[in-house]
N, C-alpha and C positions, 0 to 999 in steps of 0.2 A: 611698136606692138608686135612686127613680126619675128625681131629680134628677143622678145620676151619670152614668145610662144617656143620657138628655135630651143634656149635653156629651158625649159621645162620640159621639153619634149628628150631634151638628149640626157636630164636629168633621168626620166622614167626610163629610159633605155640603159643606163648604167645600171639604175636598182633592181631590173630585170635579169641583166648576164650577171648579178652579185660583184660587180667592179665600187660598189659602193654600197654601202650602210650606215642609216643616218642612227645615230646614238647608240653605236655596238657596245660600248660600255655600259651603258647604264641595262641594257637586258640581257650580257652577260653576269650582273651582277643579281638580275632579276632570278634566273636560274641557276646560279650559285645559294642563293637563299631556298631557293626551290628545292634543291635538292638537299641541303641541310639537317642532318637529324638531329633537332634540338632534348631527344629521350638521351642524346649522349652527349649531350654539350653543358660541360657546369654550367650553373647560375647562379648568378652572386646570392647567400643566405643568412647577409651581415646584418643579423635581428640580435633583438637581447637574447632568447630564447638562445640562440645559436653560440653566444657571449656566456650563457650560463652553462653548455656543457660545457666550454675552455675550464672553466672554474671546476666542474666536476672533476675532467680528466685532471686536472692538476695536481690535484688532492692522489687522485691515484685510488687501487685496490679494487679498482672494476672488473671484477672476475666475467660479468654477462651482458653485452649492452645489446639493447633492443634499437635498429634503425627503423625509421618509416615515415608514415603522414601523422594526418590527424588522427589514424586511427589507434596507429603506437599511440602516440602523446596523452588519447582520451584514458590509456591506465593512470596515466595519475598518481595519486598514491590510494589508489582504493583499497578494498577491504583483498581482493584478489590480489592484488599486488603485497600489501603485506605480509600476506599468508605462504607467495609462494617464492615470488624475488629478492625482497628486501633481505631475507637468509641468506640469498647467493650472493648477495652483492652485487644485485643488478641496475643498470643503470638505464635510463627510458633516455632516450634520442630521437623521439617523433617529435616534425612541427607539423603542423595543421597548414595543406596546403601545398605540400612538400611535392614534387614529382622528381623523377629517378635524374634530372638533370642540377635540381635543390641538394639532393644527395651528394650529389659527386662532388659538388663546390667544396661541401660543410669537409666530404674528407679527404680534398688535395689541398684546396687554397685554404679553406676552412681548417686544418687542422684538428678535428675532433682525434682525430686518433693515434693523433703524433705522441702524446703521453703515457696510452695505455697500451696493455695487451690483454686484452679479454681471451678468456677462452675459449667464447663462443661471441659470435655475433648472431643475432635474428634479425634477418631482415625481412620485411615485409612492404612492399614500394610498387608503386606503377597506376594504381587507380585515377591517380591526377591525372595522367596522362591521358587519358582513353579516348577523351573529346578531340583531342588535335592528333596523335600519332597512332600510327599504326600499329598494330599485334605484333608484327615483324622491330620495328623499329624502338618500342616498349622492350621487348627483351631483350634487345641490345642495350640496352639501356641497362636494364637488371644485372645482364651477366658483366657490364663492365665497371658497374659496383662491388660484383664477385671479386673478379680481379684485381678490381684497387684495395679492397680491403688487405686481399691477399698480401700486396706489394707493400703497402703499409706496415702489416702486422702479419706474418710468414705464420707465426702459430695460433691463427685465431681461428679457427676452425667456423665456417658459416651456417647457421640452421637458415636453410632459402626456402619463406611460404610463400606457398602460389595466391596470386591476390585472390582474395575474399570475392567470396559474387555480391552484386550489387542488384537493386533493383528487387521489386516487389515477385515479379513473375517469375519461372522457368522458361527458357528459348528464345528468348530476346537479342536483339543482336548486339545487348554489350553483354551476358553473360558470354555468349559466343565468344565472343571479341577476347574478353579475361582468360576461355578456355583455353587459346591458342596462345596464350602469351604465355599457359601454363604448361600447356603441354611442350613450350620451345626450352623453357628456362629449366621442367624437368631435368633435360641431359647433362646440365651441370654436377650433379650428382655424381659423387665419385667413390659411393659405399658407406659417406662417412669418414672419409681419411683427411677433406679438407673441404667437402661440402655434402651434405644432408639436406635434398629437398621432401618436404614437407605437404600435400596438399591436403587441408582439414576446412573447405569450404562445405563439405557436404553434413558437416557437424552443426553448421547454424542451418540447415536447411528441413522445412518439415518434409514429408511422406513425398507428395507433389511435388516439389523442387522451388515449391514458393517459401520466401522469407517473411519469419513470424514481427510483427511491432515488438514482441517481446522480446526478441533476440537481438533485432535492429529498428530502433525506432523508426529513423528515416529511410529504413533502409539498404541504409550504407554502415553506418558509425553503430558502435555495438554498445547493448545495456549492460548493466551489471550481472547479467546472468550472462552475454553473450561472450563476457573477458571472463568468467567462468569455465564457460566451454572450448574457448581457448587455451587457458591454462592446463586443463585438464586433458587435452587435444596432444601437447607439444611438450609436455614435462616428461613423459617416457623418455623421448628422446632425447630432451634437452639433458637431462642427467647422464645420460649413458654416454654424450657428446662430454659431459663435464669432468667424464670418468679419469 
């Protein structure tokens, strides 16, 4: 018994002068995870959906392609999309669900881009993310989709939109949150020579700063008028980019 008490006792005295640590492994691996910014770390996006732009780019002649979430994807081939893309030969590259680390996968591992050269890309990306990372680590995220595009495709020139407000109110702390991812990813802007940011959230927004059902039903995802006022938001620029 005394000889038990003895190791125990000379145990707590090692773990006190730090001459010992029980399971250093496993909680430096705790905060290696910890400190992880998964807004920059691909993630696998081996869907059909992601199968069927291989097939796009295949074919070739993608003068514009749109990257993003669900909310790219929700164009579709709607009445707006015909009207203003399918002439440029534009190509929709939203999945539903997508966050800026979904992104990245689709255009290193993913290959989406390995066959084309667009003239423009639109991105619009990061809303996934808002629950789990931060405003800070969200635009790292964004801006190193900037950059891979770049590296991929040297002459693609990028229209970068600041994410979309969400949420029925004004002042809330995810519009805030999106602000600051906007105002970070702004600086990427470089006149236009090889990025063009974009911020056309205040275009879905009524008088008050609150969001119409008419514009966003949920909220988040846009109606048929809302991909309206998009179009009609980013085609000034988009043209002049396509010049």
């Amino acid at each position: 018994m005394i000889r038990t008490k003895w190791i125990l006792a000379a145990a707590v005295a090692l773990v006190a002068t730090g001459l010992f640590q029980a399971d250093s492994g496993a909680g430096d691996k705790k905060k290696k995870k910890a400190k992880q910014n998964l807004a920059i770390t691909p993630m696998n996006r081996d869907i059909p959906r992601h199968k069927q732009f291989l097939k796009i780019a295949e074919k070739g002649g993608v003068e514009v392609v749109f990257i993003g979430d669900s909310i790219t994807q929700g164009w579709g081939n709607n009445a707006t999309w015909k009207k203003h893309y399918a002439p440029i030969k534009a190509a929709n590259f939203g999945i539903s669900g997508d966050q800026t680390g979904h992104v990245l996968w689709r255009i290193t591992v993913g290959k989406e881009l390995d066959t084309i050269t667009p003239k423009v890309a639109v991105v619009m990306i990061g809303t996934n993310n808002s629950g789990r990372d931060s405003a800070e680590q969200i635009a790292q995220g964004i801006t190193l989709i900037v950059k891979t595009i770049h590296e991929k495709t040297p002459k693609t020139k990028v229209l970068l939109l600041g994410v979309f407000p969400r949420g029925e109110k004004a002042g809330t702390p995810i519009r805030k949150k999106l602000a600051t991812i906007n105002t970070i990813v702004s600086k990427l802007d470089d006149g236009g020579k090889t990025v063009k940011y974009l911020d056309i959230g205040e275009k879905f927004l009524e008088p008050d700063g609150t969001l119409s059902r008419k514009v966003m039903p949920d909220f988040l995802h846009l109606s048929a008028k809302g991909y309206e006022i998009w179009a009609e938001a980013i085609n000034p620029t988009l043209h002049d980019m396509l010049k």
